[in-house]
N, CA, C and O atoms as CSV, one atom per row, in Angstrom:
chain,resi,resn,atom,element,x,y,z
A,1,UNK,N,N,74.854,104.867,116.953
A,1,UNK,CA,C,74.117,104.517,115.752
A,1,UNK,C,C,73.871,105.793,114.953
A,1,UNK,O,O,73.318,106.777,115.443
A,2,UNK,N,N,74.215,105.740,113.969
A,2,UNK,CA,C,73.701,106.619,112.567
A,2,UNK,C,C,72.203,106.808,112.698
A,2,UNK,O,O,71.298,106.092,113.126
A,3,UNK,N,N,72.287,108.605,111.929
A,3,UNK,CA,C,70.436,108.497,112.126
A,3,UNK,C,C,70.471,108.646,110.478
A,3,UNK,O,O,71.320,109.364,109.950
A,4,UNK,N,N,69.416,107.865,109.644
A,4,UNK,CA,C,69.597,108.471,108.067
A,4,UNK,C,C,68.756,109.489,108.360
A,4,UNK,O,O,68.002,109.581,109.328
A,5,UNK,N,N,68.946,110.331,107.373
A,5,UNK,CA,C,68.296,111.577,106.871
A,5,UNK,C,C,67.926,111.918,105.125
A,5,UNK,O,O,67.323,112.901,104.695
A,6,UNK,N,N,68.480,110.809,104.362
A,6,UNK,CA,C,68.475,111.140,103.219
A,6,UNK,C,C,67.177,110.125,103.078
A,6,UNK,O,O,67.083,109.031,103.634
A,7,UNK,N,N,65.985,110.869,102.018
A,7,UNK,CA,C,65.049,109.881,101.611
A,7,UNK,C,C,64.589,109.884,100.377
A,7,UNK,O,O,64.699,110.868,99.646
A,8,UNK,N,N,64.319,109.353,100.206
A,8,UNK,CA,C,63.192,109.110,99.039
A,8,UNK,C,C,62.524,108.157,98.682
A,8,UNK,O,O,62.862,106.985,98.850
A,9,UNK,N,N,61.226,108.630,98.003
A,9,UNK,CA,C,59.970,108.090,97.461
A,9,UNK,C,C,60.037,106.737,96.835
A,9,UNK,O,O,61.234,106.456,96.771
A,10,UNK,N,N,59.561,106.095,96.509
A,10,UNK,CA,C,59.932,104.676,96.340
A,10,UNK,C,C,59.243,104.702,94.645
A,10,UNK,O,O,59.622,103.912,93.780
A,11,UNK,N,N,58.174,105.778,94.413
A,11,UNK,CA,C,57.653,105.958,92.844
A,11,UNK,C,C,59.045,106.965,92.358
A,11,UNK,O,O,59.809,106.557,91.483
A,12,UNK,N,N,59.199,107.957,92.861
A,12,UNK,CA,C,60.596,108.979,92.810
A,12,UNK,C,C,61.291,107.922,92.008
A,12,UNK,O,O,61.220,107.743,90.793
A,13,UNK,N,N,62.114,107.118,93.085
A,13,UNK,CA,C,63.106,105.930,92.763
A,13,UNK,C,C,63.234,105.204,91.316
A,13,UNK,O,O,64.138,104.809,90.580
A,14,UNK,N,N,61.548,105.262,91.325
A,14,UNK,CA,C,61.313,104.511,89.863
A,14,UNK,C,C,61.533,105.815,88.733
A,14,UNK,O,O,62.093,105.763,87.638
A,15,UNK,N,N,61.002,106.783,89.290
A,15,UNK,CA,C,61.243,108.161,87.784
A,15,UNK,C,C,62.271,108.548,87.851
A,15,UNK,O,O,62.521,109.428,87.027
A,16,UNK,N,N,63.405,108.155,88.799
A,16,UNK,CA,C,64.564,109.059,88.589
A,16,UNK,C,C,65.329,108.789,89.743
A,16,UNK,O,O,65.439,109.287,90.863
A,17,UNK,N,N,66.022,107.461,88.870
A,17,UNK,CA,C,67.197,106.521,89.724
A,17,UNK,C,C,68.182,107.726,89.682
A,17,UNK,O,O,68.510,108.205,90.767
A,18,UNK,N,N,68.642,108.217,88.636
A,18,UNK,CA,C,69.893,109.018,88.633
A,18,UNK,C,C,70.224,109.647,90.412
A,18,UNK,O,O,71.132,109.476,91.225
A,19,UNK,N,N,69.067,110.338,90.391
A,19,UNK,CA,C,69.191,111.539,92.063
A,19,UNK,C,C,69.117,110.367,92.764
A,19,UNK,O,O,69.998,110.456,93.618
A,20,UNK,N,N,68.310,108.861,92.927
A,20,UNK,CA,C,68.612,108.365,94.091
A,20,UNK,C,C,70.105,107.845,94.412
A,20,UNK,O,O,70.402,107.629,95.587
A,21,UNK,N,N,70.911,107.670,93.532
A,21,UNK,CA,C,72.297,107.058,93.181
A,21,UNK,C,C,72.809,108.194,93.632
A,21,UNK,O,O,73.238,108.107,94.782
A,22,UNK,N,N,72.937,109.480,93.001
A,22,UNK,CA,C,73.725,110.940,93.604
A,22,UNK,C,C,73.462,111.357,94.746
A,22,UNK,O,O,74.145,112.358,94.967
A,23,UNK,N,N,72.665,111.036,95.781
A,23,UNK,CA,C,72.234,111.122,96.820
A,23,UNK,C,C,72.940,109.824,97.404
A,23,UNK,O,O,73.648,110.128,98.363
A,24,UNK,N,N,72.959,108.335,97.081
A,24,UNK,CA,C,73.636,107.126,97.768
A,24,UNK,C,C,75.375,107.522,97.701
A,24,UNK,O,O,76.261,106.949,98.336
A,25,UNK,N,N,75.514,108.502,96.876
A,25,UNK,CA,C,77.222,108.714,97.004
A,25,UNK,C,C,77.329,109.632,98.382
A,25,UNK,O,O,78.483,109.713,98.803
A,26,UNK,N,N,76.696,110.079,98.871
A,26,UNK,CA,C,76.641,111.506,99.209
A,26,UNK,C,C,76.463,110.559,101.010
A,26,UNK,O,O,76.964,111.132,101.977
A,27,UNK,N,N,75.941,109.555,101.172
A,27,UNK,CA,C,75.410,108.644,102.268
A,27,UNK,C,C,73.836,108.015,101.992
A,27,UNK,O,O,73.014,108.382,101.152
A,28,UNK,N,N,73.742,107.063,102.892
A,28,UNK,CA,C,72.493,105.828,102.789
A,28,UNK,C,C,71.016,106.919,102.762
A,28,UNK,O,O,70.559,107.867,103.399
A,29,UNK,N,N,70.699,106.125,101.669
A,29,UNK,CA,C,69.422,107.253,101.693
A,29,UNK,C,C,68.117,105.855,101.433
A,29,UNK,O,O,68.194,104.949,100.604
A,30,UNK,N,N,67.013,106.098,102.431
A,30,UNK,CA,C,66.230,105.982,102.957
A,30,UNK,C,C,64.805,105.688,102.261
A,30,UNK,O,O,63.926,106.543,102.374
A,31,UNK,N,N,64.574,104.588,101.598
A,31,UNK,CA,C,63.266,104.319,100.258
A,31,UNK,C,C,62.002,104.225,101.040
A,31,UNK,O,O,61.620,103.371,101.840
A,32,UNK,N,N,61.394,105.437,100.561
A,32,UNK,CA,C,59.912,105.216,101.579
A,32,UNK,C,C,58.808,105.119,100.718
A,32,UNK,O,O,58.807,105.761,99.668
A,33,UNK,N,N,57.804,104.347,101.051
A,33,UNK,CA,C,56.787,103.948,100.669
A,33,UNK,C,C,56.173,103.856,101.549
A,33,UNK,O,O,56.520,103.597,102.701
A,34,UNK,N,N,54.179,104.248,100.729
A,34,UNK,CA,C,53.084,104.569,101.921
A,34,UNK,C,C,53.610,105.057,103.224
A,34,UNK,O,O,52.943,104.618,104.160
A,35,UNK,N,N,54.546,105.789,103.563
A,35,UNK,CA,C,54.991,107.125,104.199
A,35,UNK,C,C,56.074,105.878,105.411
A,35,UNK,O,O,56.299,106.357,106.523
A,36,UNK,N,N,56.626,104.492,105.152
A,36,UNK,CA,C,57.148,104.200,105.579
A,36,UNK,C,C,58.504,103.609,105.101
A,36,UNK,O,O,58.698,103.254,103.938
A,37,UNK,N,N,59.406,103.536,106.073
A,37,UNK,CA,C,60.788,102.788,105.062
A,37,UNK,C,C,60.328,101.884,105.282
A,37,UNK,O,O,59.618,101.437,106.183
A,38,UNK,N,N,61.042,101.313,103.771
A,38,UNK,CA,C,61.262,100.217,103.412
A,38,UNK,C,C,62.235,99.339,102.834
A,38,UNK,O,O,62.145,98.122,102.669
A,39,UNK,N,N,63.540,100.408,102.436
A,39,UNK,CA,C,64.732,99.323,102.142
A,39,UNK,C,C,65.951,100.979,102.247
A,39,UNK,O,O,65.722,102.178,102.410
A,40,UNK,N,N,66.684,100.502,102.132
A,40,UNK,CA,C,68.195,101.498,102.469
A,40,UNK,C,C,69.089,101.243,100.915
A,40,UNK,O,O,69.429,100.160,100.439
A,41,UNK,N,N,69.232,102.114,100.557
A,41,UNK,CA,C,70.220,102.542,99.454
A,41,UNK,C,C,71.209,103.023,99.819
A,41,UNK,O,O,71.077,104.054,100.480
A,42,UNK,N,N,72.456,102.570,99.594
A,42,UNK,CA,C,74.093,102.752,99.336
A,42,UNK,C,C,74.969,102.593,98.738
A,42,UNK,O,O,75.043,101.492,98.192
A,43,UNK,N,N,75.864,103.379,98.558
A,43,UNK,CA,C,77.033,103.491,97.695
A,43,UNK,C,C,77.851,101.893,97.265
A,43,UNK,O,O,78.218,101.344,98.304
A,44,UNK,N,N,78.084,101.337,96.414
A,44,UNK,CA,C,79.030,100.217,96.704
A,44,UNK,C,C,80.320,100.523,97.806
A,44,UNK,O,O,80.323,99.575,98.591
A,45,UNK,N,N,80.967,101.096,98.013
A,45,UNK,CA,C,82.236,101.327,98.767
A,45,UNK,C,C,81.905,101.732,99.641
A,45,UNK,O,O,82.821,101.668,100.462
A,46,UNK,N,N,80.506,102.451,100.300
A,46,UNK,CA,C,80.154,102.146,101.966
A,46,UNK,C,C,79.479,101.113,102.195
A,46,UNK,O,O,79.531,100.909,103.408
A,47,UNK,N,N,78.583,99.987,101.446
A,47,UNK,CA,C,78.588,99.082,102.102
A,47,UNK,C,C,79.704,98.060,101.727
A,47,UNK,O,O,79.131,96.978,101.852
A,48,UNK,N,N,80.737,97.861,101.410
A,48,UNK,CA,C,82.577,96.910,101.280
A,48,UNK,C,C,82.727,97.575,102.953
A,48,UNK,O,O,82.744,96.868,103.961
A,49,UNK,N,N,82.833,99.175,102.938
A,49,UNK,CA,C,83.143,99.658,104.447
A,49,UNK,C,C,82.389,99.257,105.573
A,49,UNK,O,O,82.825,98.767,106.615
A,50,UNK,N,N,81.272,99.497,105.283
A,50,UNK,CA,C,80.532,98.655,106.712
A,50,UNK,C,C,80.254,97.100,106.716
A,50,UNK,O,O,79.623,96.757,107.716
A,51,UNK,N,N,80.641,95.831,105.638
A,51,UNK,CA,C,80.624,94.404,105.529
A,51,UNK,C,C,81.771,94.087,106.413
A,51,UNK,O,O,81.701,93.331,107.382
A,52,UNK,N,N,83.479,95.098,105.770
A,52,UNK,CA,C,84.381,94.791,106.683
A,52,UNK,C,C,84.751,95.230,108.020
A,52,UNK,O,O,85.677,94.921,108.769
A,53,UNK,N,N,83.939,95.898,108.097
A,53,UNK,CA,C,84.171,97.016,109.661
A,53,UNK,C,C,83.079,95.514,110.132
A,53,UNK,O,O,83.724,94.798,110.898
A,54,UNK,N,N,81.951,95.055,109.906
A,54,UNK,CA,C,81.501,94.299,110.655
A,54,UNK,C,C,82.004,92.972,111.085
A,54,UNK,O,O,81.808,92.515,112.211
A,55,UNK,N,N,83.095,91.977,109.519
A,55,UNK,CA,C,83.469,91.265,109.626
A,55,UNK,C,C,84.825,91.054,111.038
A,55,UNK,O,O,85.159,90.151,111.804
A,56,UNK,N,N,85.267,92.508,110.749
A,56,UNK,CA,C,86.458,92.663,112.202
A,56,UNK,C,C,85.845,92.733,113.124
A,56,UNK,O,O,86.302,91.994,113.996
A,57,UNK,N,N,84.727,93.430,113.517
A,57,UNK,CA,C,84.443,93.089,114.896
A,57,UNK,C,C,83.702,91.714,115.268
A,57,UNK,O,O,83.508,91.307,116.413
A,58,UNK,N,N,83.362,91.140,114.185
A,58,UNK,CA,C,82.667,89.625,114.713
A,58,UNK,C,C,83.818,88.900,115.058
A,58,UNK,O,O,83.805,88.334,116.151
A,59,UNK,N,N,85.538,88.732,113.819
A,59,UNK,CA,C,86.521,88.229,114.827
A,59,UNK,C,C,86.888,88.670,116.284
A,59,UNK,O,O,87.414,87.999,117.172
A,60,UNK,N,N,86.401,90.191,116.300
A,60,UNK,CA,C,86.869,90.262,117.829
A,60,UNK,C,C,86.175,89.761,118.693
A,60,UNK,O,O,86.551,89.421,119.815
A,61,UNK,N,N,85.018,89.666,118.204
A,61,UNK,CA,C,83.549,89.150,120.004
A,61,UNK,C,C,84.062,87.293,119.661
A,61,UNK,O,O,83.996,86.442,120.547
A,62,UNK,N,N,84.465,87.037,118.456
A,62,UNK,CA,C,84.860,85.584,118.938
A,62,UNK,C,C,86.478,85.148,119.895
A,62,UNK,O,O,86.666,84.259,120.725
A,63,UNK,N,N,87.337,86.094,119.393
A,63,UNK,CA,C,88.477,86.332,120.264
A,63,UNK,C,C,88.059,86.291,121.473
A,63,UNK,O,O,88.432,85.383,122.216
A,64,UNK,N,N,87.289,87.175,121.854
A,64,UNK,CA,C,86.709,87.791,123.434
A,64,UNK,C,C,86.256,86.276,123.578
A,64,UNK,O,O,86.953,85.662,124.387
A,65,UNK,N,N,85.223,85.512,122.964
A,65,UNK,CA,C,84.221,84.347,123.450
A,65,UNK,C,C,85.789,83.258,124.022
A,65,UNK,O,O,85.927,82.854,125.177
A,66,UNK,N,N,86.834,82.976,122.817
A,66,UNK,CA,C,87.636,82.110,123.134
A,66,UNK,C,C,88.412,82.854,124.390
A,66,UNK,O,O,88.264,82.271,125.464
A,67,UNK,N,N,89.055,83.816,124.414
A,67,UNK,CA,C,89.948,84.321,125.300
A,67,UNK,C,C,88.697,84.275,127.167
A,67,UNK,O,O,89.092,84.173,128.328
A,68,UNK,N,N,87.658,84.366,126.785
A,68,UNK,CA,C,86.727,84.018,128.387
A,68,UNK,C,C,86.940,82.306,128.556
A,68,UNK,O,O,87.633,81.745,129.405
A,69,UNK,N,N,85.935,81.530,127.231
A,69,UNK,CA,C,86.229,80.254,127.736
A,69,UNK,C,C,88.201,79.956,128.250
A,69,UNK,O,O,88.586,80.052,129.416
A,70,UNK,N,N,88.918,79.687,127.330
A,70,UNK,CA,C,90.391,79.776,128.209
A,70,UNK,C,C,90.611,80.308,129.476
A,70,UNK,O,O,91.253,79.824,130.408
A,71,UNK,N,N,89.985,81.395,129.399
A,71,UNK,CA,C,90.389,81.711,131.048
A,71,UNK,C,C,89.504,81.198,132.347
A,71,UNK,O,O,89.826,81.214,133.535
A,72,UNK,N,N,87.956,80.615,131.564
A,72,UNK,CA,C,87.144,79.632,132.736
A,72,UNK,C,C,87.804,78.345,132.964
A,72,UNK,O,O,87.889,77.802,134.066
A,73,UNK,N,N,88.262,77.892,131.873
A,73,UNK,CA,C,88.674,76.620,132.104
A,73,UNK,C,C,90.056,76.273,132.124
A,73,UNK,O,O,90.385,75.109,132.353
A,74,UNK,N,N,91.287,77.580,131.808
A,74,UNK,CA,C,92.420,77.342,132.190
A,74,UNK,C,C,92.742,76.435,131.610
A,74,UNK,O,O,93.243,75.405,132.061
A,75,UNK,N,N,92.419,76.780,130.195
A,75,UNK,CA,C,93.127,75.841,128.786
A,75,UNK,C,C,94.459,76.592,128.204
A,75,UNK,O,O,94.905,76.076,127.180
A,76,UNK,N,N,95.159,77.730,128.700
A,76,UNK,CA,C,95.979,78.457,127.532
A,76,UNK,C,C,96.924,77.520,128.056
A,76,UNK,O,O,97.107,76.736,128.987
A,77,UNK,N,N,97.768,78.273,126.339
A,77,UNK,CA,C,99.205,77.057,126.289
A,77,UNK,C,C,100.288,77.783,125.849
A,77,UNK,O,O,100.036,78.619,124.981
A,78,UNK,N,N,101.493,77.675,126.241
A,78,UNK,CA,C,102.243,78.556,126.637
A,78,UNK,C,C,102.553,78.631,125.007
A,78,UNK,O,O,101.618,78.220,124.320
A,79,UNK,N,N,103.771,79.111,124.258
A,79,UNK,CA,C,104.182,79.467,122.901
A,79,UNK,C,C,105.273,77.954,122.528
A,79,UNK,O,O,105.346,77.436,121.414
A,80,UNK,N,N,105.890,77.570,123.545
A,80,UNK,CA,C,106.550,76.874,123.745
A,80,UNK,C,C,106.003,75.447,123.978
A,80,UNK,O,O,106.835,74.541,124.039
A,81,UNK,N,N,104.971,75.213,124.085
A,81,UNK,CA,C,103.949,74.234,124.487
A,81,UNK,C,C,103.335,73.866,123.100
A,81,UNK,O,O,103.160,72.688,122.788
A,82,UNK,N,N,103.025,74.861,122.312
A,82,UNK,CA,C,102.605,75.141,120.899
A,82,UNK,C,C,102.904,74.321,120.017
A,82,UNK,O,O,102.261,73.526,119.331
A,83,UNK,N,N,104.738,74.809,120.176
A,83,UNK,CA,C,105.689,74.684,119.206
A,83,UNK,C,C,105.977,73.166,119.329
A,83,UNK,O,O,106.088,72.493,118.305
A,84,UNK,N,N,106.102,72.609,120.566
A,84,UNK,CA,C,106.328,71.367,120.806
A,84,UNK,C,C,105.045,70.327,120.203
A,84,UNK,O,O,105.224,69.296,119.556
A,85,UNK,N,N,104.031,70.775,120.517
A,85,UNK,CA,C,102.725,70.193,120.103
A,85,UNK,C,C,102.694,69.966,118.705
A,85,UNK,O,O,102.726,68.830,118.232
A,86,UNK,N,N,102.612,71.381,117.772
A,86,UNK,CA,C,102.537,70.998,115.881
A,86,UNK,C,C,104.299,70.257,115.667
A,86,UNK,O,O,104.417,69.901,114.495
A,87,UNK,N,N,105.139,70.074,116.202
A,87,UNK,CA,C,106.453,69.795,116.117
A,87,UNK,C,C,106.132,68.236,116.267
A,87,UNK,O,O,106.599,67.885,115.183
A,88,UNK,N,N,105.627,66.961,116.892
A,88,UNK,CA,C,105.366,66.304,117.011
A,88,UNK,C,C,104.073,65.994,115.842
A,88,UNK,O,O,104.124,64.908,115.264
A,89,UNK,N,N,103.153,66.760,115.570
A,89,UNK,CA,C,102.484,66.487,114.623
A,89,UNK,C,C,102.764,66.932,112.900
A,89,UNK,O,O,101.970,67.133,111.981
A,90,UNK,N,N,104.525,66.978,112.987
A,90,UNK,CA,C,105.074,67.191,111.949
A,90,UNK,C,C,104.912,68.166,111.152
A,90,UNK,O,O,105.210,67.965,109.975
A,91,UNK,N,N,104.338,69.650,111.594
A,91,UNK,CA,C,104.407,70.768,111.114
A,91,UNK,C,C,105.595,71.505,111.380
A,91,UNK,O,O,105.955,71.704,112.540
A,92,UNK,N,N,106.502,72.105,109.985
A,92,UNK,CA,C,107.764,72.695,110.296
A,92,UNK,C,C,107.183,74.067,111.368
A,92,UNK,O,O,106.244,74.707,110.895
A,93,UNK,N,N,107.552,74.380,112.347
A,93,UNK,CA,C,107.237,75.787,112.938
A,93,UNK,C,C,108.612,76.729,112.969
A,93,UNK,O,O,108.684,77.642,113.792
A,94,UNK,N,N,109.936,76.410,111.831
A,94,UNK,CA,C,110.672,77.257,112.215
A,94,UNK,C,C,111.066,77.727,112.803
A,94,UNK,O,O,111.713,77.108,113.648
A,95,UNK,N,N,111.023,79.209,112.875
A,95,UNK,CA,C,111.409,80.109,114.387
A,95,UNK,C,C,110.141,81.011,114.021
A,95,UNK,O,O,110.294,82.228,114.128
A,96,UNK,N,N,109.323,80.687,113.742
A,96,UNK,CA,C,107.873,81.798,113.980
A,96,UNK,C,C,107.591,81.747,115.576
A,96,UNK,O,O,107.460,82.828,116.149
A,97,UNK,N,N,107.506,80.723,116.212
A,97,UNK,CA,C,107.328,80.414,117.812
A,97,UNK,C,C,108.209,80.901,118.664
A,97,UNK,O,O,108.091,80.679,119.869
């Protein structure tokens, strides 16, 4: 885990967005009020970077969730098993299979 280090004042913020923005390019900087945080400022293009860095790993812990259930219950199906299956339910599968 990241530690922030960049902060600022939450009245600051209000007198002088400019430095809190030149500071959010620079990394997440830290809005404090009555000497506590209270919200996180960032760049547009680090948080796109950390939405999709999160979105890939949520497909992976669901991969992981399906790839455990399949292997408790000894549901996998071979490629060939697949192909035969959408082939009967009238999906062309080509030679992708």
């Amino acid at each position: 885990m990241h530690e922030l280090h960049q902060t600022i004042a939450a009245n600051e913020l209000k007198n002088n967005a400019r430095r809190a923005f030149a500071l959010a390019e620079k990394g997440p900087v830290v809005i404090i009020s009555r000497a506590k945080p209270k919200a996180v400022l960032v760049a547009p293009d680090e948080w796109n970077r950390i939405a999709r860095r999160l979105e890939i790993l949520e497909s992976l812990l669901e991969a992981q969730r399906i790839e455990a259930r399949n292997d408790a219950d000894d549901s996998w199906v071979s490629s060939i098993e697949m192909r035969d299956r959408l082939m009967k339910r009238g999906v062309d599968v080509g030679s992708s299979l």
